[in-house]
C-alpha positions as CSV (number, residue, x, y, z in Angstrom):
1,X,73.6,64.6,71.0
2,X,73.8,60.9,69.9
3,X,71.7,59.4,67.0
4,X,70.8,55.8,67.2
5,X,71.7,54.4,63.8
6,X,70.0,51.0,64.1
7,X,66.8,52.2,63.3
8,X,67.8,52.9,59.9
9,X,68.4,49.2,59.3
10,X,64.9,47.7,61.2
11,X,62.1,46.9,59.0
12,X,59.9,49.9,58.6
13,X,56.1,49.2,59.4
14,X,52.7,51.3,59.1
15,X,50.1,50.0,61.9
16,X,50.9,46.2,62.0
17,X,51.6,45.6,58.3
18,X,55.6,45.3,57.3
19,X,56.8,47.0,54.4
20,X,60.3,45.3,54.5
21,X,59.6,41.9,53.8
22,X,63.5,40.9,53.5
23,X,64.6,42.6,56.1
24,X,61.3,40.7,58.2
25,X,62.3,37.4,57.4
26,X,66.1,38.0,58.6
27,X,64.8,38.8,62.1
28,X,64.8,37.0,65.0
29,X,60.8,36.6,65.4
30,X,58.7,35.2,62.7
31,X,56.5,37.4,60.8
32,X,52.3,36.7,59.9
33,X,52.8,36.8,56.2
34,X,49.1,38.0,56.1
35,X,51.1,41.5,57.4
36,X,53.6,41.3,54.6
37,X,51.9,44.4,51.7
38,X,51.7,42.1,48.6
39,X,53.8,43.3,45.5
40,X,51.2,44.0,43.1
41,X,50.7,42.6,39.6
42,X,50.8,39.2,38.6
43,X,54.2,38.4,40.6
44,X,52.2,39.6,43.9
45,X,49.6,37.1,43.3
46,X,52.2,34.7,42.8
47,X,54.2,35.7,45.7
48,X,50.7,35.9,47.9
49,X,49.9,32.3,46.6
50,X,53.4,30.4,47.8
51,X,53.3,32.5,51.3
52,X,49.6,31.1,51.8
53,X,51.0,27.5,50.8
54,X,53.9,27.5,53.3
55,X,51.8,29.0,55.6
56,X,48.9,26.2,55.4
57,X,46.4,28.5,54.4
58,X,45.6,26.3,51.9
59,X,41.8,27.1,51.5
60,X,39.3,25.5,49.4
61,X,42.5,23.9,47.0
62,X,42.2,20.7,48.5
63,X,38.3,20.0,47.8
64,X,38.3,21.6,44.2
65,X,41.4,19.2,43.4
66,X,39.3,16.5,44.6
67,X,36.5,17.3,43.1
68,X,38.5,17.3,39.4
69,X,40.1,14.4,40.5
70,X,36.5,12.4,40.6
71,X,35.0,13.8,37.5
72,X,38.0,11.9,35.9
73,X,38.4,9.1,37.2
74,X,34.9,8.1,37.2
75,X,34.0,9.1,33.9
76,X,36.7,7.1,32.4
77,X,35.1,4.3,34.2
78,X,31.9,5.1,33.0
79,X,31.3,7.8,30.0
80,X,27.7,8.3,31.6
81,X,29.2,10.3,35.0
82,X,29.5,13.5,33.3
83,X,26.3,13.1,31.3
84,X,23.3,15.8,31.4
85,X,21.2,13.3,33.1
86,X,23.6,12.4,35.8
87,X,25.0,15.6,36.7
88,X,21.2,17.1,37.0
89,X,20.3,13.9,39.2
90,X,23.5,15.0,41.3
91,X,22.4,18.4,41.5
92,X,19.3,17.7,42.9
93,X,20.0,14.9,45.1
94,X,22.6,17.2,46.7
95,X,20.1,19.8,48.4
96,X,19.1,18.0,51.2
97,X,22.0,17.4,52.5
98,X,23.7,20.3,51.8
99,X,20.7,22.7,53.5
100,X,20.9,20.6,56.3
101,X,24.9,21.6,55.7
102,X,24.3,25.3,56.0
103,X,22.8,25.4,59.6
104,X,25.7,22.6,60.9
105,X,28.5,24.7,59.5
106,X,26.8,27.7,61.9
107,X,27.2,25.3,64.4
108,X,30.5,24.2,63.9
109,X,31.9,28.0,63.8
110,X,31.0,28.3,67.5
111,X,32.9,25.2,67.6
112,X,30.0,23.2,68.9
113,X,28.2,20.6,67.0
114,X,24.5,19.1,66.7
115,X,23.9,16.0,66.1
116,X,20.0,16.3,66.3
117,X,19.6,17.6,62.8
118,X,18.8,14.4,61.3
119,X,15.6,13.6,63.4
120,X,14.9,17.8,63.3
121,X,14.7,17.1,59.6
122,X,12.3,14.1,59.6
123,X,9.8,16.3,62.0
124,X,9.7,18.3,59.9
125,X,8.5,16.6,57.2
126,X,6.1,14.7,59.3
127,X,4.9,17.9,60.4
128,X,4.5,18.9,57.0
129,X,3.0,15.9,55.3
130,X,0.3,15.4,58.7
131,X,-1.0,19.0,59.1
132,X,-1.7,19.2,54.5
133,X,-2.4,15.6,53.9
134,X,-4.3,14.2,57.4
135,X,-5.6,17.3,58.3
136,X,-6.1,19.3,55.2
137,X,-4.0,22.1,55.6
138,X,-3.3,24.9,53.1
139,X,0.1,23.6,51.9
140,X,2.1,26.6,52.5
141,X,0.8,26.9,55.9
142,X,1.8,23.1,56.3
143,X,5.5,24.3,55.5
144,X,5.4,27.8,57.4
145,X,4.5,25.6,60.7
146,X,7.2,23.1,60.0
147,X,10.2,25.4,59.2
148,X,9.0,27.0,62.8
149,X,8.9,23.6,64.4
150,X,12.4,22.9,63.5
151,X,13.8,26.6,64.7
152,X,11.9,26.2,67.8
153,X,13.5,22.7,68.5
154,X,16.9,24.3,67.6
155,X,16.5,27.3,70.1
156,X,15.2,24.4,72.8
157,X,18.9,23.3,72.5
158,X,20.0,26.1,72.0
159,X,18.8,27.0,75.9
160,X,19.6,24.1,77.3
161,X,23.9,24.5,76.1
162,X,23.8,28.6,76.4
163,X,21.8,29.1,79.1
164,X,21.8,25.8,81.6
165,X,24.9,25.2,80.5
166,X,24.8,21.6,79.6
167,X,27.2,20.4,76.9
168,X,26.3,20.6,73.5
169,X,27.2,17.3,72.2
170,X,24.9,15.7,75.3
171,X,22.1,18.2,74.6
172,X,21.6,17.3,70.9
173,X,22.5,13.5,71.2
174,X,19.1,13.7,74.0
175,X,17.5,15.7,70.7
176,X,18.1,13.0,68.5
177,X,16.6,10.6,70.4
178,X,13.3,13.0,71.2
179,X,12.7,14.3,68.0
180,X,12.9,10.7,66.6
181,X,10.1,9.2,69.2
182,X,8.0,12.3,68.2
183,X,8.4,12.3,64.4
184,X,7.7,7.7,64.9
185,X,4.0,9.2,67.0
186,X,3.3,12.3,64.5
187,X,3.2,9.3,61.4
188,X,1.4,6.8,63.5
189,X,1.0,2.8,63.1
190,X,1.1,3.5,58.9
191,X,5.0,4.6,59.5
192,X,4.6,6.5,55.9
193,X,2.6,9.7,54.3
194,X,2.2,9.8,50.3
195,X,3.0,13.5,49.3
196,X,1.7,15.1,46.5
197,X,3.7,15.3,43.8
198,X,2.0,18.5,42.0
199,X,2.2,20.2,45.7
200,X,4.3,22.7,47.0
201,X,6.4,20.3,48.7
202,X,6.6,17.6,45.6
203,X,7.8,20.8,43.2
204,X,10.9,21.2,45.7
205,X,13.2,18.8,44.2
206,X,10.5,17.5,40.5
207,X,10.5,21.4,39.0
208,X,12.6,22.9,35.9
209,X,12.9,26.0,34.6
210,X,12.6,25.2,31.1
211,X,13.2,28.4,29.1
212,X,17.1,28.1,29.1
213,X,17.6,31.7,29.1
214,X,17.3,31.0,33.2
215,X,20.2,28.9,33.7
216,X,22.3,30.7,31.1
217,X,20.7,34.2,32.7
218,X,21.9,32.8,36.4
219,X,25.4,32.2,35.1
220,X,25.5,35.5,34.1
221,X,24.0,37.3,37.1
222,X,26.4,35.4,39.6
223,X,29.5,36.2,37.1
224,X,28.9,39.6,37.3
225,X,27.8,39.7,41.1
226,X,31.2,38.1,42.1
227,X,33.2,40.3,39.8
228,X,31.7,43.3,41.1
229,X,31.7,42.6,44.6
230,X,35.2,41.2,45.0
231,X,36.4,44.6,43.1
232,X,34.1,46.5,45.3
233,X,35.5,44.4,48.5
234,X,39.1,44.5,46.7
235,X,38.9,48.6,46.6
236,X,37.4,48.9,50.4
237,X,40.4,47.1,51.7
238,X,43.0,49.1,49.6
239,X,41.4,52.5,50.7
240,X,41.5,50.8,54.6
241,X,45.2,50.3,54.2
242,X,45.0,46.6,54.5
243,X,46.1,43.3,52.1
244,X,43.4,43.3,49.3
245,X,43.3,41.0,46.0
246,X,45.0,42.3,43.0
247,X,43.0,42.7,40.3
248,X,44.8,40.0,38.3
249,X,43.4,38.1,40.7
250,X,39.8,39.2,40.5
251,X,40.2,38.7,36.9
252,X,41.3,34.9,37.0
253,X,38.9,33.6,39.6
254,X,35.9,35.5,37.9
255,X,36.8,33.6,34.8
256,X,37.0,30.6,36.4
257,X,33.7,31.0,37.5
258,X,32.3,31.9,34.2
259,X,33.8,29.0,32.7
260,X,31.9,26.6,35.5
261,X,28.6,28.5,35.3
262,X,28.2,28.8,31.7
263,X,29.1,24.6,31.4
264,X,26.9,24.2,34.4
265,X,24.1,26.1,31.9
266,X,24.5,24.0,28.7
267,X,24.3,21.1,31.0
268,X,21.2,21.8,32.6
269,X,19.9,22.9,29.2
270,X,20.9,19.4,28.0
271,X,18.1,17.8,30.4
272,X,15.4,19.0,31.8
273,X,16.6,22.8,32.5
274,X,17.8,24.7,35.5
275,X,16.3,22.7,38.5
276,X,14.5,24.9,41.4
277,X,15.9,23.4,43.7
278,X,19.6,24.2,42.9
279,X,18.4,27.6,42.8
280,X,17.1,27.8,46.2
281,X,20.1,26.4,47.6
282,X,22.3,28.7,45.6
283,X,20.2,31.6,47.3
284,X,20.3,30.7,51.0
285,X,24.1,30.1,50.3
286,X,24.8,33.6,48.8
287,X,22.5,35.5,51.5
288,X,24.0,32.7,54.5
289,X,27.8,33.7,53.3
290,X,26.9,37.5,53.0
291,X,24.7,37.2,57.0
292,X,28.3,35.6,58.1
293,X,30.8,38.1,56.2
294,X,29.3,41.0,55.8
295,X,27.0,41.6,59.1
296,X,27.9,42.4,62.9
297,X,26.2,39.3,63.6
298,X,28.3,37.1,61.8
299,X,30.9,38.4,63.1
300,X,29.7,37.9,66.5
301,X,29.7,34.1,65.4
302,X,33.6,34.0,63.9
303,X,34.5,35.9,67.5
304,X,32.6,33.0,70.0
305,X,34.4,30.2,67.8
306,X,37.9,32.1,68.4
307,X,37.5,33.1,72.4
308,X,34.0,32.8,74.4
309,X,35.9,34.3,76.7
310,X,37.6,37.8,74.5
311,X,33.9,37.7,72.9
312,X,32.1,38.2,76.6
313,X,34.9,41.1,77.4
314,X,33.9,42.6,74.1
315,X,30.4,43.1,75.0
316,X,28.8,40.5,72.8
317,X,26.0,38.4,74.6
318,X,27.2,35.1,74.0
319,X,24.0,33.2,75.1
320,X,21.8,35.2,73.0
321,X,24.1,34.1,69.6
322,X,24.8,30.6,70.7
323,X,20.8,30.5,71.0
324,X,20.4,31.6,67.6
325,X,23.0,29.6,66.1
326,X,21.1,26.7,67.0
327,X,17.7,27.9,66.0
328,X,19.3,28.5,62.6
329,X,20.6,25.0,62.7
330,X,17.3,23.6,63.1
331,X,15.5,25.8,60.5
332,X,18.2,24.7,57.8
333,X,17.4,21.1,59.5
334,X,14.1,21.6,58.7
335,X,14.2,23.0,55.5
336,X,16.6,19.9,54.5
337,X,13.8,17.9,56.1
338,X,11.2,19.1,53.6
339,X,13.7,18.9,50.3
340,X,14.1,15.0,51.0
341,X,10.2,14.4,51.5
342,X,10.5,16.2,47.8
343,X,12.5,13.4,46.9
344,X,11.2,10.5,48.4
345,X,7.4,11.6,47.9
346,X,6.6,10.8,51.2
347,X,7.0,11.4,54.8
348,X,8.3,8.2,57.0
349,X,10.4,6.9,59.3
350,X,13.2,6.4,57.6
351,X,13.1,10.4,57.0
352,X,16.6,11.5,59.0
353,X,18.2,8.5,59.7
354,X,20.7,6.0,58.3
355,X,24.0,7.9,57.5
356,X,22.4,11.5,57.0
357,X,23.4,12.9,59.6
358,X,26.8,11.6,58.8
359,X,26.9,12.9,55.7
360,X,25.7,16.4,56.7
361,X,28.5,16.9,59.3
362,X,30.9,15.6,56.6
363,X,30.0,17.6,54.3
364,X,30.7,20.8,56.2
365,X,34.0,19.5,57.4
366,X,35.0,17.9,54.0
367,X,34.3,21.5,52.3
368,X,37.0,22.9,54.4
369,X,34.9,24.2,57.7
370,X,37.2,23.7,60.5
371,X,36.0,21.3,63.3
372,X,37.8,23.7,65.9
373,X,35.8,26.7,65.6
374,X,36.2,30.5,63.8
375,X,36.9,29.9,60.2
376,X,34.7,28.7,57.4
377,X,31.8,29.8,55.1
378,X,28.3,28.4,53.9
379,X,30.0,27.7,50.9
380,X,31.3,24.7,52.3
381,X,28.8,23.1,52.0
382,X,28.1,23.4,48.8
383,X,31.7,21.9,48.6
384,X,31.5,19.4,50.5
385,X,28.5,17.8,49.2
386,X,29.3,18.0,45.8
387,X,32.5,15.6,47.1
388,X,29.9,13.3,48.8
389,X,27.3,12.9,46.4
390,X,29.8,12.9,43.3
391,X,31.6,9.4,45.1
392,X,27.8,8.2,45.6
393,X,26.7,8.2,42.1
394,X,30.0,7.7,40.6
395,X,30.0,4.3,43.0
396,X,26.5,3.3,41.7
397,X,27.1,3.9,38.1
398,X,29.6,0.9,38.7
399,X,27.8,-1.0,40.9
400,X,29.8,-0.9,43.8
401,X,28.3,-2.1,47.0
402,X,26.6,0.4,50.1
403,X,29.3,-0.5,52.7
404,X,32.1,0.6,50.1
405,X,30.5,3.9,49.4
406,X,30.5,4.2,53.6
407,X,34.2,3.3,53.5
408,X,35.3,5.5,50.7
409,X,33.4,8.7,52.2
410,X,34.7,8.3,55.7
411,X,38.3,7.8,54.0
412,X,37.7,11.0,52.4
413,X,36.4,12.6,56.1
414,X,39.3,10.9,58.2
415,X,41.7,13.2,55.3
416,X,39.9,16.2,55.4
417,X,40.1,15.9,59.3
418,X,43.7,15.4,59.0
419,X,44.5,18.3,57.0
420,X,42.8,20.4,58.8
421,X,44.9,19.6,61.6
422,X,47.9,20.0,60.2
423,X,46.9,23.2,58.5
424,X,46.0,24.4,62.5
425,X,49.2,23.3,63.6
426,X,51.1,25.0,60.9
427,X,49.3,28.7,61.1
428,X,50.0,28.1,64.8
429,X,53.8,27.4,64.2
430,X,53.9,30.4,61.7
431,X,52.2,32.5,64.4
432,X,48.9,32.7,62.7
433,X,46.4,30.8,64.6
């Protein structure tokens, strides 16, 4: 009886991962590195790093390098950018947008967008700031109602693209315009509602916690809950037979973290403290990221923004999630809403217009969410409108002019856009996308 010798020679394999890496790449057909087991140690990470470069995978690099980039070059034009002051007042001013962030990068993961979040966002705070201040409300109440408000507009649109069928872009622009007329009737002829600043809403974005054992304590807690997590996660994937992080890995990025945090905490302790709003939007991240990575529901979104079509097959009711996706975006919209009526004191009609909405979709996309649907995370925006608000301040330390700081931010968007495609087209080439 004959023996085929060639299999001696092919690459062996275990499921869908390739243990012959060499013998892989000689082949006719190109290989997924993700299949490739890493070498471990040091030289794995190494090795993993340069396959996810030539692949495109190129992750949240691009933003972090930017973000170092600005730091430098506008504190050497002005010494003040990386003052406590400044970098508190960037903090702050960040969490409007960057709520509003959250719910759009839900959005854009179904590969849909919503361009009504901006007028969502200034109902809300009508909603808010008539029903305590007009009408006398208990505060909180005030709040509860107008978070609801904005979920309830979201799953309106929601319906109308998941259920009637209408296109999403069409369905939101119409929001826009609807939510706008209602937020210019809720103020009224005045156009503007004083908040007050000791009030639930005023605290949002005007309260420190003093004592700086909190922000030193915070840097600990989210050291250690990365650490132990992506060890934890690291282990799971090694026991499932599947690529995990080397430890050396683990090791690096958790002290790159404590580095940040702990600097982040003697800055804050600088000024005025760890603000509570930074802390609020550092929780919805961290529990948004874990819904998205860690839940059957979040995977149900990553699944409609690769294939409707393999989702529907699979059992998953897509217009229940797309509904739900929406109503999230509105919430976040809402919440965002009520952060800037912090800020501004008031609620009025300039509350979710000018370039906000601009600046909320940017800020996903700039934080590396893809445009195209099925890969990103909440942390994005956190990202992305660090970039933003960074060029804003840096811009008005020096005086530069509005209609620059527009130019300059969509430069940065029409790059980050650019990348992304490219990135696409090279996973696709490399048989990855």
């Amino acid at each position: 009886m004959s023996i085929d010798k060639t299999q001696d020679t092919a690459p062996k394999t275990t499921g869908a991962v390739v243990e012959n890496p060499e013998a892989a790449a000689g082949a006719d057909v190109a290989v997924d590195p993700r299949l490739l087991v890493r070498e471990r140690g040091f030289a794995g990470y190494v090795i993993e790093f340069k396959r996810k470069i030539r692949g495109g995978d190129l992750g949240s690099l691009p933003v972090v390098i930017g973000l170092i980039a600005i730091a430098i070059i506008f504190q050497t034009l002005n010494s003040n950018f990386l003052s406590a002051e400044n970098l508190n007042n960037i903090a702050v001013a960040m969490v409007a947008t960057g709520m509003m962030s959250v719910g759009i990068i839900f959005v854009l993961l179904l590969g849909e967008i919503d361009l009504s979040v901006g007028s969502v966002s200034g109902v809300a705070g009508a909603i808010a700031a008539v029903l305590s201040v007009t009408h006398g409300m208990n505060e909180w109440l005030a709040v509860l109602m107008a978070l609801g408000g904005g979920a309830i507009a979201g799953a309106l649109h929601g319906f109308f693209f998941a259920r009637i069928g209408a296109p999403a872009f069409a369905v939101t622009l119409a929001g826009l315009l609807f939510w706008l007329g209602f937020m210019l009737q809720l103020l009224g002829e005045n156009g503007t509602i004083n908040l007050d600043g000791d009030g639930v809403i005023g605290k949002l974005t005007t309260y420190y916690f003093s004592d700086i054992a909190a922000a030193y304590g915070l840097a600990t807690i989210a050291v250690a809950v990365f650490f132990v997590s992506s060890f934890l996660d690291s282990r799971r994937r090694e026991a499932a037979g599947v690529p995990s992080r080397p430890l050396v890995d683990i090791l690096l990025r958790t002290g790159l973290l404590a580095v940040v945090a702990f600097a982040a905490a003697v800055m804050f302790n600088q000024y005025k403290g760890l603000p509570l709003a930074l802390l609020l939007f550092l929780v919805v991240l961290v529990t948004t990221d874990f819904v998205l990575r860690r839940t059957g529901y979040g995977r149900k979104i990553f699944a409609l923004g690769g294939s409707v079509e393999a989702s529907r097959r699979a059992g998953i009711n897509v217009t229940a999630v797309r509904i739900s996706v929406f109503a999230i975006a509105g919430f976040f919209a809402a919440v965002g809403g009520l952060f800037w009526a912090s800020k501004i004191a008031a609620a009025n009609q300039s509350a979710g217009a000018g370039d906000l909405l601009m600046n909320v979709i940017a800020a996903a996309v700039i934080g590396g969410t893809s445009l195209f649907g099925g890969r990103g995370r909440t942390w994005n925006a956190l990202l992305g409108v660090m970039v933003i608000t960074s060029i804003q301040y840096g811009l008005a330390l020096e005086g530069i002019a509005t209609p620059i700081q527009y130019m300059i931010t969509g430069s940065v968007l029409l790059a980050t856009v650019v990348i992304d495609s490219i990135t696409r087209k090279t996973q696709r080439t490399a048989g990855r996308a």
